[in-house]
N, C-alpha and C positions, 0 to 999 in steps of 0.2 A: 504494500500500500504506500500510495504517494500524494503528499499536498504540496500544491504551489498554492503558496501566499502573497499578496502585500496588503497594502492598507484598508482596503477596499472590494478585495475579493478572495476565493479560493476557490482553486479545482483542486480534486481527489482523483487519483486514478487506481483502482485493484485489480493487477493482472495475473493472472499461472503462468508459470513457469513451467508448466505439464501441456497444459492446453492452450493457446495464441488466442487462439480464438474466444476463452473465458473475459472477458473483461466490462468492465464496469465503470463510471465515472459519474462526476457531477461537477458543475460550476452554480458559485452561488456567491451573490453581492452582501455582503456584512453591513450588519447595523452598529450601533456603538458598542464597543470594548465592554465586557463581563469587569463588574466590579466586587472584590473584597472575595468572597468564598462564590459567586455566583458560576452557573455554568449555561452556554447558551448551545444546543444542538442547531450545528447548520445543517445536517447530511445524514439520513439513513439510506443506505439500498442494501440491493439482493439482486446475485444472479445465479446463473445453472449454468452448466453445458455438460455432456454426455460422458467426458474424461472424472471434471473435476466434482461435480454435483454441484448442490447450492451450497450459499455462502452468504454472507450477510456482512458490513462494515457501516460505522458511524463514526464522527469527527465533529468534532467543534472547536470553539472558544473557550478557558478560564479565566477566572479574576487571578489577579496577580496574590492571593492568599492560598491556592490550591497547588498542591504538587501531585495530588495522586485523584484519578477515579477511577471506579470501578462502575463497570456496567453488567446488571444483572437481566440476563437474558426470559424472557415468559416462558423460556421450559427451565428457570430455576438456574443454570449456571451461571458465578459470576463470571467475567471476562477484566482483567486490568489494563486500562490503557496506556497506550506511553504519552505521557504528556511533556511538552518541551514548546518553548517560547511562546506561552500563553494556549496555546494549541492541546488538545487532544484524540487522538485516534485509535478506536481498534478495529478487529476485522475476527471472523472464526467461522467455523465449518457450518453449512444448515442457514436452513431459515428462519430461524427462531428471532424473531423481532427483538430490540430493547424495551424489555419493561422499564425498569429504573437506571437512574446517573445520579449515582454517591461521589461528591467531591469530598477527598480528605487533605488537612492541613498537613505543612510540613514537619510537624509532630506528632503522622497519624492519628489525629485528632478527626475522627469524623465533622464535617461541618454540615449544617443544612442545607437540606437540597432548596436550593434554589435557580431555577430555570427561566433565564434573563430572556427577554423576547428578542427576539430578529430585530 
């Protein structure tokens, strides 16, 4: 999985490395900057193809108080993202949607979910 950034937008790209032909993407224009613990989802999708099966990734925004989230999948598994320069992204097998996005502080301190609007 790949984002390109700047100030004002991002695209995502999720390709196999099995299959060429699997791939995925999205472009999406940013609102203002996630403040304090907040977390703002720009991006879910989901694709197939015959090689790879389905697969599912989500990406966003943090406030500058978050170092870690974790997203808990509606069949129950969590997933940790890698988050780095306000950003966060992950990706995993299936299509099991994101139920929840827990941002944790830099002391693993759970913070409140807060989900900043677009």
């Amino acid at each position: 999985m790949v984002l390109l950034v700047d100030q004002s937008w991002t695209a995502a790209c999720v390709w196999s490395d099995v299959d060429q032909s699997s791939v995925a993407g999205s472009i999406e224009e940013l609102g203002p900057s996630p403040t304090g613990g907040d977390v703002t989802i720009t991006t879910q999708l989901s694709t197939w193809s015959d090689v790879d099966g389905a697969w599912t990734a989500i990406h966003g925004r943090v406030g500058p108080d978050v170092a870690e989230v974790v997203v808990t999948r509606d069949s129950g598994e969590p997933v940790t993202a890698t988050v780095d320069g306000g950003r966060f992204a992950a990706w995993w097998p299936g299509n099991a949607a994101a139920a929840s996005v827990a941002p944790y502080g830099v002391d693993g301190t759970a913070l409140p979910v807060a989900l900043a609007g677009r």
